[in-house]
N, C-alpha and C positions, 0 to 999 in steps of 0.2 A: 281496094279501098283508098289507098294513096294517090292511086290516077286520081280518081274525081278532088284528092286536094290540089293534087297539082293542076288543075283545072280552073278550081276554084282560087288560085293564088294567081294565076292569070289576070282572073277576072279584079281581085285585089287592085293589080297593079295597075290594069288599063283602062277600069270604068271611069268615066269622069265627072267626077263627085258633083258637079253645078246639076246632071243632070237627077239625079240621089237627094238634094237639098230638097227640105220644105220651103216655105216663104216667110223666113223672117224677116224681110222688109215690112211686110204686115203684123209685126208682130208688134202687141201693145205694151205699155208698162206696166205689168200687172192685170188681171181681169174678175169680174166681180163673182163671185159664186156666194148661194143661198146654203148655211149649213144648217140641220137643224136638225134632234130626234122626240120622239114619244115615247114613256117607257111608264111602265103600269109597275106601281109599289104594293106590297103585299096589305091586304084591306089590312085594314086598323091599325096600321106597322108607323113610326119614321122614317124614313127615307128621304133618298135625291135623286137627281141625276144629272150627270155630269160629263161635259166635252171640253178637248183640252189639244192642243195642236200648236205647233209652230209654223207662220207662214209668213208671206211677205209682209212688210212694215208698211201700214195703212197711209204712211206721209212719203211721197217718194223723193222729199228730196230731203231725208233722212236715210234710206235705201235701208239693205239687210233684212234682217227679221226680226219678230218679233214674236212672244210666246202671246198663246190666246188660250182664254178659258171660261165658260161661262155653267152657272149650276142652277138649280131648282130644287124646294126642298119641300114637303109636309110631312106632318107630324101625325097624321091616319090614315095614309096610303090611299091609294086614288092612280091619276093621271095623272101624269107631268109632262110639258113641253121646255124644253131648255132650248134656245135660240144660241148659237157660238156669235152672232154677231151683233148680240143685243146692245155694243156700245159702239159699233157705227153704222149705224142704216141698214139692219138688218145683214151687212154683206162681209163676207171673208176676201180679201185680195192675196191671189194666188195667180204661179208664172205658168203661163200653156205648155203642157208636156212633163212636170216637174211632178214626181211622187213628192205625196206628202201624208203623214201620218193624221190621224184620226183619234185618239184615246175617249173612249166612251166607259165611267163608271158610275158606280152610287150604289148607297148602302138599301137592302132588302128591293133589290132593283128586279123587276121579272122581263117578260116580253119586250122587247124595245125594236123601234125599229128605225134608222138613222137618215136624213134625204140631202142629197148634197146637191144643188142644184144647178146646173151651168147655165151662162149667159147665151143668145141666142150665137149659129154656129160652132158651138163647142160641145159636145160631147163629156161624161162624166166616168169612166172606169174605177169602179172598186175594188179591192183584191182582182185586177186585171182581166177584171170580166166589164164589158159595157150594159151600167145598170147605173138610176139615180138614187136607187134605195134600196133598204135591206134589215133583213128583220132576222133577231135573234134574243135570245135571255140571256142577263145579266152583264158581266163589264166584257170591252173587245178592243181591242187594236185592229183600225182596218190601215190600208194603206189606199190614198185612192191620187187620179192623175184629173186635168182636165185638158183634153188636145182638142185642135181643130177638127171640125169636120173635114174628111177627108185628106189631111196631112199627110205626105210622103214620108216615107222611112226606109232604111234599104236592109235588103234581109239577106244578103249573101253575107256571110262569115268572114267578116275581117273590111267590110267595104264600109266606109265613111262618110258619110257628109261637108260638108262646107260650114263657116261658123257665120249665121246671121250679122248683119249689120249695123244693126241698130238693140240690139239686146245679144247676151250671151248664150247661145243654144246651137250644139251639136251632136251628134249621133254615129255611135258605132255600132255595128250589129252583129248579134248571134247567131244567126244563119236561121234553120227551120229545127220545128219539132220534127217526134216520129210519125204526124198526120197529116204534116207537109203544112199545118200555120206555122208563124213565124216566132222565134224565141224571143222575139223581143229588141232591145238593141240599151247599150248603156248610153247615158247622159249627161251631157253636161249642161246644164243651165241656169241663167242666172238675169236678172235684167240690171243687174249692173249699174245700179246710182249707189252703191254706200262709196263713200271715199277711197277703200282700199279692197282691191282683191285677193288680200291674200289666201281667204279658205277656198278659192278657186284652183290656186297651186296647190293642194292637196286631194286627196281622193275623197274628203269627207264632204264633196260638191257631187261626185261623180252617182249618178244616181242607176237604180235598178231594182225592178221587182216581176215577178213572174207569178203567174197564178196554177204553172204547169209542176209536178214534182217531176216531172222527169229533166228536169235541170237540178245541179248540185250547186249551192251559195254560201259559198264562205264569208262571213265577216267576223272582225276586228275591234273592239267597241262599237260597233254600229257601223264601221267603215268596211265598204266591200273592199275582197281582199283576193279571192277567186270566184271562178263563172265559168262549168263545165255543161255545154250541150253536147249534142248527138254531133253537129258540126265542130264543135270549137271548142277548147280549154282555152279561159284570159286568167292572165296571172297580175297582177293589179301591185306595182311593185313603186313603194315611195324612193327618190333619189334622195332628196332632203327638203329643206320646209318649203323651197320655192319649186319642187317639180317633182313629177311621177310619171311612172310608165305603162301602159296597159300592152302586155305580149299575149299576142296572140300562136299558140300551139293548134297539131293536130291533136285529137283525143288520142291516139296513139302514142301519141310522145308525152303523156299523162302517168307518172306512179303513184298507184291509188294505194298505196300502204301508208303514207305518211300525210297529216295534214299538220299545216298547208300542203300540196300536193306541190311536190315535185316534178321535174322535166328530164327530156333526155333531148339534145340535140338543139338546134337553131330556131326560135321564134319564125313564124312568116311573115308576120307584120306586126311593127313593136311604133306606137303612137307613144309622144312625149306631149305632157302638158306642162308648162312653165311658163314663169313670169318672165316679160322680157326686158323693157329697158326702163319702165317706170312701172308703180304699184299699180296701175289700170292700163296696162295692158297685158294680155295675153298671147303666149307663141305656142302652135303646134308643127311637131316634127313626126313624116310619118318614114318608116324607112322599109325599103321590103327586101325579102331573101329568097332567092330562089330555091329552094329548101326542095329536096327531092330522096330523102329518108328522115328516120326518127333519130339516128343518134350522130349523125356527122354535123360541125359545124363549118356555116357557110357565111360567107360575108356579103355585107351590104349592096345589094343590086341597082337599088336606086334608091334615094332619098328627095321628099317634100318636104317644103315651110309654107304656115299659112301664119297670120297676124287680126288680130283684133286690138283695137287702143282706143281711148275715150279719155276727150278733155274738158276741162270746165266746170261748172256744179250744176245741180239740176236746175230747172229748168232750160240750161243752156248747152246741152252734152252736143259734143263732138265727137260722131265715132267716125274710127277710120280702118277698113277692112283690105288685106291683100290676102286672094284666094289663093288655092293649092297650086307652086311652083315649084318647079325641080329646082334642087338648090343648085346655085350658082347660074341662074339664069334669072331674068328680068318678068316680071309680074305681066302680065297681058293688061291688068286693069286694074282701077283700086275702087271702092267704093267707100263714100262719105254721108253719112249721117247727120245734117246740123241742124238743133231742135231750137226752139224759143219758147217764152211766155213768162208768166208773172207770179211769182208767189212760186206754191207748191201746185201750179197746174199748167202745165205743158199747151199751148196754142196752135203751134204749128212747128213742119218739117220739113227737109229739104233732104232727097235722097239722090245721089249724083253717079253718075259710074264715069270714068275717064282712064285715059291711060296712065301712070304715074306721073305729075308734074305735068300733066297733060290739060288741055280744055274737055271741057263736060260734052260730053256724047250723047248722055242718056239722061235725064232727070225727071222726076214726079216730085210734086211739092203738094201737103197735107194739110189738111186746117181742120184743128182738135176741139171738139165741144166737150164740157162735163156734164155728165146728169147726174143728179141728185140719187141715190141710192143704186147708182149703176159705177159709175166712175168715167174716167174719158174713155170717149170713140171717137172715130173717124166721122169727123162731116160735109169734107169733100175731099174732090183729088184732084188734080189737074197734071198731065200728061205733058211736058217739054214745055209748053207756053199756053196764054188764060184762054187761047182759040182753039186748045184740043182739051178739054173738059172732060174727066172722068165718069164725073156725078155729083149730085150734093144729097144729102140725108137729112131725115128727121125723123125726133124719139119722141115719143109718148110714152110714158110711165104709169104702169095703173101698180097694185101692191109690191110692195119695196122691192128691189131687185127683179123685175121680171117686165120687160118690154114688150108692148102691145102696138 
């Protein structure tokens, strides 16, 4: 059993995360999704029904979040349709990849069934199954996600990602169930216009939900705390208000008598999240151990730093990303994010890769349309200079939220 971790801690140490990364260059400020349910009231009764969620803040250059809630009510039972986004265009804005809860109630409430609907390319998961609706009686808590079609995520146990560029999103993963899909992987995400990150410095950013019981989920007020699969035990440990640590264990080195669950021996790979030299930016430190029992401790084999930072105020953000380096060595590359536009709506971007303090190597430059009941998209691209042309696009809008 421990060969295949010491196998798998190899793999830890030597995969190289750019190739593990989805595409957050492509990633927008928020994206639009359609919420909405039907739920049948008991004939001749009062009733309502009622959706209620926290998600991103409809102005982005206010940022964070913002609670939402929308109700329907008669007084002799019938049909009701509650829309959650009846007071902007029909649409909830929400970050790709990000759980978010769901609260559906109402009094004498029977059959209901909830439809969350994604923008074109996105995908909708409910309790962690890929579905856009779902029907049930009376009030529920779902938890549901919206990711790209086909989004990269990496499933070996303890192996990580890269932190996008232009928004906040990265991924760590829990290895595989007992059917050989994947557990899943924790989160971090965030699109990063409120003025200060500090709930990113804590674990109450850090996101994760499983629709498998054969995973064990500890939480804390709501904050996860532990995360045991068949591959991996993480132990989700605060240092203080500006940083936390996610340790990764063998299940072996797990004492299942006491919760929280206890350890024996040396983490494999223990990820630091922390604030670093201003309140918008972000350091991750990843350190590995060559770890080859459950109860001896070993010290640190190798150690990474990676950075995310963002200047300016919205519509003008400046990010500036340096990917996973062994510490005390010089970054290969840095990449720069610089946005523009007017008001609360983003124009265009400029995305650069260079060496540090170095001339640009690589660049694509972005020019952002808004549509009406949709929010911004991409409506062209242009590749180094205006002679290598990506494409340009256009939208038609036929009922709110939904492009034809």
């Amino acid at each position: 059993m421990f060969k295949n971790f010491i196998i798998l801690l190899a793999l830890v140490a030597a995969f190289p995360a750019s190739l593990l990364r989805a595409d957050p260059e492509s990633r927008p400020a928020g994206i639009a999704a359609r919420i909405w349910a039907v739920g049948n009231i008991t004939s001749g009764q009062p009733g309502d029904l009622s959706l209620s969620g926290t998600y991103l803040h409809p102005d982005p250059s206010v940022g964070g979040t913002q609670y939402r809630s929308a109700s329907t009510s008669t007084s002799s039972g019938g049909t009701l349709t509650t829309n959650l986004g009846t007071a902007t265009n029909s649409i909830v804005r929400v970050e790709p990849g990000k759980v978010y809860q769901l609260i559906v109630g109402g009094q004498n409430l029977g059959s209901t069934q909830i439809y969350i609907i994604p923008p074109p390319g996105y995908r909708t998961l409910i309790d962690g199954i890929v579905r856009t609706s779902f029907a049930f009686s009376g009030g529920y808590l779902f938890y549901f996600q919206l990711e790209p079609i086909g989004a990269g995520r990496p499933d070996a146990a303890g192996v990580s990602t890269g932190v996008g560029s232009g928004a906040i999103e990265w991924h760590a993963a829990l290895g595989e169930l007992s059917n050989g899909q994947t557990a899943g992987v924790l989160s971090v995400i965030d699109s990063g216009t409120r003025s200060s990150w500090s709930p990113l410095f804590t674990p109450s950013m850090l996101g994760y939900e499983s629709s498998s019981s054969e995973l064990w989920i500890y939480r804390v007020s709501g904050e996860l705390r532990q995360v045991i699969s068949k591959s991996v035990a993480v132990d989700v440990v605060t240092i203080n208000s500006t940083s936390y640590e996610l340790k990764y264990y063998h299940p072996d080195q797990v004492n299942y008598s006491n919760t929280p669950r206890t350890f024996t021996g040396s983490a494999f790979a223990t990820y630091k999240v922390s604030q670093g030299g201003t309140s918008t930016t972000l350091n991750f430190t990843k350190e590995i151990r060559d770890v080859t029992n459950t109860t001896s401790t070993f010290s640190v084999s190798r150690t990474e730093v990676m950075s995310l930072a963002r200047t300016n105020s919205w519509p003008d953000f400046i990010w500036t990303r340096s990917p996973w380096t062994q510490q005390g060595q010089s970054a290969v590359s840095e990449t720069t994010a610089d946005s523009g536009g007017s008001g609360t709506v983003r124009s265009s971007e400029e995305i650069s890769i260079q060496p540090p303090g170095g001339s640009t190597t690589v660049s694509v430059e972005r020019a952002f349309t808004f549509v009406s009941g949709i929010g911004e998209m991409v409506a062209s691209e242009t590749f180094g200079s205006s002679s290598h042309g990506l494409g340009s696009w256009g939208f038609r809008v036929g009922s709110p939220g939904i492009i034809i």
